[in-house]
C-alpha positions in Angstrom: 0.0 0.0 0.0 1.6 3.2 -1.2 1.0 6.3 1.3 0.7 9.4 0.0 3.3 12.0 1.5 1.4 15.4 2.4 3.0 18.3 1.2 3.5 20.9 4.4 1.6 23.6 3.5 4.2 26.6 3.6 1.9 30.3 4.2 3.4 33.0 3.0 4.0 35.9 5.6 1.6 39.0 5.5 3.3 42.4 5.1 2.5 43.4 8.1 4.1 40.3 9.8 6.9 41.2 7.5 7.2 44.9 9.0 6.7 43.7 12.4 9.6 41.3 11.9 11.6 44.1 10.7 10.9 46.4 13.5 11.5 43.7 16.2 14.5 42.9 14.3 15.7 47.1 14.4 14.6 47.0 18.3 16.6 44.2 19.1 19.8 45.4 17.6 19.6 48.8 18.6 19.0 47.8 22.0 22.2 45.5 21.7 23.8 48.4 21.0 22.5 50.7 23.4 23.2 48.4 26.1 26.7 47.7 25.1 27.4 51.7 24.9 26.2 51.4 28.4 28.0 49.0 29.3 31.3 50.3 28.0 30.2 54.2 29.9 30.4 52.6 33.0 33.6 51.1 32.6 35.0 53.6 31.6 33.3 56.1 34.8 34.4 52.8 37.4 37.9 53.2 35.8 38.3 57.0 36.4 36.8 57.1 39.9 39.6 54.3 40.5 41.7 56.5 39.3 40.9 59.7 41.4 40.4 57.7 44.5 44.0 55.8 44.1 46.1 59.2 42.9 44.2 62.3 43.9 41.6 61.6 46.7 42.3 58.2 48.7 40.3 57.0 51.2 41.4 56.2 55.0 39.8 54.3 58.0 40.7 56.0 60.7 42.5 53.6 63.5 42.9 54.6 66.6 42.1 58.0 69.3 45.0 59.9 68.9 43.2 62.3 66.4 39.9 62.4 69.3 37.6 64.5 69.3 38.4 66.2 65.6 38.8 62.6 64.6 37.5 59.2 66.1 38.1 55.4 65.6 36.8 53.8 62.6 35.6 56.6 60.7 36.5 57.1 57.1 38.1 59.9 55.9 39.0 61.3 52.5 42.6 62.9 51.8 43.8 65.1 49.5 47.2 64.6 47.9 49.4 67.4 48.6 52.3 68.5 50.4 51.0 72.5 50.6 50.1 72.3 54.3 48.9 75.6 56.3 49.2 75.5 60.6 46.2 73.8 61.7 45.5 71.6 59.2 45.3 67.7 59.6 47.9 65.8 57.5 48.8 62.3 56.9 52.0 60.9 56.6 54.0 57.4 55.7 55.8 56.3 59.1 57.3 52.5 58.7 54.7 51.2 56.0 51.8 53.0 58.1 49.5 55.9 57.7 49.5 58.3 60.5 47.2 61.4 60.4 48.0 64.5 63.0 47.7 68.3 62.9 50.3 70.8 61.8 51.4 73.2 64.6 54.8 74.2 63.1 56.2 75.1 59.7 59.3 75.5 58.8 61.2 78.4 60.2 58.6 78.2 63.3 60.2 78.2 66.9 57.6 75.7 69.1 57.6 75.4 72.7 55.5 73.6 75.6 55.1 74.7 79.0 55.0 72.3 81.2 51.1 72.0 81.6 51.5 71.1 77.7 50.0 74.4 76.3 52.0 75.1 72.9 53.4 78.1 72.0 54.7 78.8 68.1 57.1 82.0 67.9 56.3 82.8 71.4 52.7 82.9 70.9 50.5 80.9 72.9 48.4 79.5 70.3 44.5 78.8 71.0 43.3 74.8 70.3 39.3 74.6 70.5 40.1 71.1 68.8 42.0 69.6 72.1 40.1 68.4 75.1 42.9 67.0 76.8 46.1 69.0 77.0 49.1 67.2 78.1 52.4 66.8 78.3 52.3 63.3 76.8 54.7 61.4 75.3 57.9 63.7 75.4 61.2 63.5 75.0 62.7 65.9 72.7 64.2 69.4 73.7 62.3 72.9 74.0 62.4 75.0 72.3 62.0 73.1 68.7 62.9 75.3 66.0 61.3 73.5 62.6 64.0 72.9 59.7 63.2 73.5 56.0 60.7 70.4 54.1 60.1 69.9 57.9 56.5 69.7 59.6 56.1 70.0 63.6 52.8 67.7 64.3 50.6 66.9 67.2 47.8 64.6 68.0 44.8 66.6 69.1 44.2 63.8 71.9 47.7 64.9 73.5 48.1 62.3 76.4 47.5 59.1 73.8 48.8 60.8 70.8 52.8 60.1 69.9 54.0 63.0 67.2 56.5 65.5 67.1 57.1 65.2 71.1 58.9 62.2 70.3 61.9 61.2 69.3 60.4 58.1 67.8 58.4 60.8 65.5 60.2 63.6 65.3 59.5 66.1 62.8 57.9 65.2 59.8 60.0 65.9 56.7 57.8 67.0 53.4 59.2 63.9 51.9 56.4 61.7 53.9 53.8 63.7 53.9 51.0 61.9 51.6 48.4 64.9 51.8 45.6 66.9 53.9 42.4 65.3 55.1 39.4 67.6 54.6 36.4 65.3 54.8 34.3 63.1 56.9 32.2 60.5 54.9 31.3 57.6 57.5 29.1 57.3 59.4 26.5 59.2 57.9 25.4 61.6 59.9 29.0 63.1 60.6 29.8 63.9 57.3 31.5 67.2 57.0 34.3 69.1 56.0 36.9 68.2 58.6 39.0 71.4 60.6 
């Protein structure tokens, strides 16, 4: 018995399946294309902020309480890379494959001196220091009067009896070689952020 085959009945696509076809076909690609231009802006955005966070504006946990009150433990920080530091401000520095961050009292050519209740004096002036709740001696063992050499920075911790900086030996002054730049704001947690004095 011989079985007839039946022939598949082939229908022949409408015009406006046709058009549809194309425009699903336009979509598709232009949305390929859209999403790939996308894809390639953020790259490109993720690889500059990289970029400005690594060489111009790291970011620093800060460790520690020898920066209290101005500063407190665990609280992130960013830094601006720089070595053009004013009196006052709070610098970080490279000591033995660490990050320290303290404030500059002297620049160079300053005279500094400490009485012995641990008030500072630059150039014979008793300076005023809203920041420091504890004044101190602290940790001390250089001479007084400390007279700042050139690419030389005299720092201080603003929690003075924790803090060891320029007071020390161990410290000493700071020459403009370490200095790694100027923190100037608070990020985390939250509800601290601000511009940091």
């Amino acid at each position: 018995m011989i079985r007839k085959r039946r022939k598949k009945e082939r229908t022949i696509p409408t015009a406006d399946q046709i058009r549809s076809e194309i425009l699903r076909e336009k979509y598709h690609r232009k949305y390929k294309q859209v999403l790939k231009s996308t894809l390639y802006a953020l790259v490109v955005v993720a690889a500059i902020a990289v970029l400005i966070a690594t060489l111009a504006l790291p970011v620093l946990q800060i460790s520690g309480s020898s920066m209290e009150p101005t500063l407190n433990d665990e609280e992130i920080v960013v830094l601006l890379r720089t070595t053009n530091l004013k009196r006052g401000e709070l610098c970080c520095f490279s000591y033995q494959n660490k990050l320290l961050i303290k404030r500059v009292i002297g620049l160079p050519g300053d005279k500094i001196n400490m009485d012995e209740n641990g008030n500072i004096y630059r150039n014979d002036e008793k300076i005023e220091e809203p920041y420091v709740t504890d004044i101190a001696w602290g940790e001390c063992d250089i001479a007084f009067p400390c007279y700042v050499t050139e690419n030389h920075y005299f720092v201080l911790g603003d929690h003075r009896s924790t803090s060891i900086d320029s007071r020390s030996s161990v410290i000493g002054l700071v020459s403009e070689e370490f200095i790694v730049g100027k923190i100037f704001l608070r990020i985390w947690p939250l509800d601290t952020v601000s511009i940091v004095n």
